[in-house]
N, C-alpha and C positions, 0 to 999 in steps of 0.2 A: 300815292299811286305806285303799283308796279313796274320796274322796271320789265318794257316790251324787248324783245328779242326777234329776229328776223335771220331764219333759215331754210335751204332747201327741206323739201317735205322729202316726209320719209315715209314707207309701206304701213305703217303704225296711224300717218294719221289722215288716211283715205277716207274714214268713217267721219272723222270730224268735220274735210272737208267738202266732203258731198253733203253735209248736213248743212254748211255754212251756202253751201250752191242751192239748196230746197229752200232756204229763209227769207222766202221774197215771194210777191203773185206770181211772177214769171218764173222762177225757178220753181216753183210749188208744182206745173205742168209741165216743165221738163226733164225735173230727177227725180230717180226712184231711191225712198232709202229703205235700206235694210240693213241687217245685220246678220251676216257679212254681207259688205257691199257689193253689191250685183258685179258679175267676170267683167264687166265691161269697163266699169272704173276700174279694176285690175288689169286687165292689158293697156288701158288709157296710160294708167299712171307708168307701167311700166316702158310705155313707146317713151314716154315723156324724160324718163331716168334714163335710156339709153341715148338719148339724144342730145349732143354737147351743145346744142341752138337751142334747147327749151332748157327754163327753171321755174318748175311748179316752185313756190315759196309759201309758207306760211308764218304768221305773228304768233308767237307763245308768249303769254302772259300767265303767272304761276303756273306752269308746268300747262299750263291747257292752251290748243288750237284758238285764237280769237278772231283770226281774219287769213283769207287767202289772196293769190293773185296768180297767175303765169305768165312770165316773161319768153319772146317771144329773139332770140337774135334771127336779125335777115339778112343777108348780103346782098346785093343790088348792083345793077348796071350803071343806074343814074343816080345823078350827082357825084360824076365821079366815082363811083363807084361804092359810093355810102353803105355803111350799114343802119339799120332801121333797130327800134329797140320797139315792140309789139308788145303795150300789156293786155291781158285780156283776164277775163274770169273773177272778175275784182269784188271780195266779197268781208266784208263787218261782223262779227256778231251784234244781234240786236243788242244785246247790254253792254256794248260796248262804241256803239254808233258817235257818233257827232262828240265824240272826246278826244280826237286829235290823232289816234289810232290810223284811221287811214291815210294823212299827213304823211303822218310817219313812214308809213308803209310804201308810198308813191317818194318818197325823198330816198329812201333804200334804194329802191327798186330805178330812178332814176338814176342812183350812185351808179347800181351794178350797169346800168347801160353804159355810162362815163366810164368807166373801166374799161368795158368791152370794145371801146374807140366806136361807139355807134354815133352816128350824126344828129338824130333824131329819135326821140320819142312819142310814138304815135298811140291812139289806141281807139276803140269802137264802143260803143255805149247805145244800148236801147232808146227808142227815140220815146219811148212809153216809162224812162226813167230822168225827170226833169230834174229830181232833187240831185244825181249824179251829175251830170251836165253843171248845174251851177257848179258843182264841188271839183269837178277838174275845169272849169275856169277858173276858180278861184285857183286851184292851183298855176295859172299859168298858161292852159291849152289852150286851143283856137280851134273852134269848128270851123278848120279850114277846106275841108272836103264834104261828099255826097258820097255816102257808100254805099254799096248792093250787094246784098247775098242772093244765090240759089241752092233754097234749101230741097233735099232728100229724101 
């Protein structure tokens, strides 16, 4: 097996991962891919690079994009004034699914929180995605909350 690699995403690999965001039923109705990727994922990624509280990341495996995620730092009032470590956007390639890849990826991306002195690691997940759910309890998580959005 290849040696995975986990780095900030760079303007180069927007294309892979909006394709990696389309690779699912629910991504399928939410993003548009093209080539070049639509202004929107270009000002997205670019709010996200100016921003020293976000890290878009991606996994390279031989030179190619195989999985994403964004981290999220938060600073907070409570507990002390905690910070929160927010993943969100957590995405596999399908030939690369259920091989330990995304482990990996959440053990990264946990480190980076640990560095960043955050308290916790929280994150959201579709309730219409039962195979995720088992996979971050297996990692560890707790559906310890009820969240709500108001979408737009």
């Amino acid at each position: 097996m290849a040696v995975i690699m986990f780095r900030q995403a760079q303007a180069s690999d927007i294309e892979a991962i909006v394709g990696l965001l389309a690779d699912d039923e629910l991504g399928r109705r939410r993003e548009v891919l093209s080539s070049p990727p639509d202004p929107q994922y270009l000002a997205a990624f670019d709010a996200i690079a100016a921003d020293r509280n976000q890290l878009l990341a991606v996994a390279i495996e031989q030179g190619a994009v195989i999985g994403t995620l964004q981290l999220s730092f938060i600073p907070g009032m409570a507990r002390r004034g905690a910070w929160r470590g927010q993943i969100e956007a957590v995405r596999i390639a399908a030939h690369r699914r259920s091989g330990g890849v995304g482990q990996q990826m959440f053990e990264w991306a946990i480190a980076a929180c640990r560095a960043r002195g955050c308290a916790m690691v929280q994150l959201t997940t579709d309730k219409a995605r039962p195979d995720a759910h088992r996979f971050y309890e297996k990692l560890g998580f707790v559906a310890s909350h009820e969240g709500f959005k108001l979408l737009f």
